[in-house]
Residue, then its C-alpha position, 0 to 999 in steps of 0.5 A: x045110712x049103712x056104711x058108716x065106721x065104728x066112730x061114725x057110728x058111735x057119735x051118730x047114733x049112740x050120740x058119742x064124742x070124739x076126742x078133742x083136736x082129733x078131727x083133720x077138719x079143724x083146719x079145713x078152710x076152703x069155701x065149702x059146705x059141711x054136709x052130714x056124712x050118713x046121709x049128705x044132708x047140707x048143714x053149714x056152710x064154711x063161712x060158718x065156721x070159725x076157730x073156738x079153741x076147743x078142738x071140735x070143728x065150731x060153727x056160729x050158725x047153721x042152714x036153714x033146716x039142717x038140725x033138729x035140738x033136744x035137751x040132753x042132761x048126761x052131764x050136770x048140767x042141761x045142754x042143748x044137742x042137735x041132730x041131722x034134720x034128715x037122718x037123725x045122726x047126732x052132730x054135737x052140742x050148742x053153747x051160747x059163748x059164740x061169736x057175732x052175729x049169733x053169739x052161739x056155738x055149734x060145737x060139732x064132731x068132726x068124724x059126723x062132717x063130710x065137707x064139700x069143696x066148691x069147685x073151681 
């Protein structure tokens, strides 16, 4: 888990925030999966992903135990924030304005993704 860069780390473990429309992954669109940079475990698959209009990579689902949730009340409001299943590294925030079939959002910081292409 070392070797991560100052943004890297500040999102995964000092749980920041990147700027938004900042993340090269908002435009990935290729059959992959978004892995966890620090520690590689798998967490979306790109077919999960989907435009929100928000400026952070978005997703409707996860896999099967990719996260962790924890109540975070930094803002006014309480939200739900996740974290890596496996290393612990916060990822981003869920929001129930998502599209069908789950009606939520992952709303996930792109500099906290790796994404893996399939192989053709």
């Amino acid at each position: 888990m070392s070797g991560l860069t100052s943004a890297q780390f500040n999102i995964l473990r000092e749980e920041g925030t990147e700027r938004p429309g900042s993340s090269p992954l908002l435009s990935e669109k290729r059959e992959g999966t978004f892995v966890c940079v620090a520690c590689d475990h798998p967490l979306f698959d790109a077919s999960m992903k989907y435009e929100s209009g928000t400026g952070w990579p978005s997703f409707f689902d996860t896999l099967q135990s990719a996260f962790e949730t924890k109540r975070d009340f930094k803002l006014i409001w309480p939200r739900t924030e996740y974290h890596c299943a496996k290393c612990g590294g916060h990822h981003g925030h869920t929001f129930e304005d998502g599209p069908k079939p789950t009606g939520l959002r992952y709303c996930n910081n792109g500099v906290a993704l790796k994404f893996v292409p399939i192989e053709t």
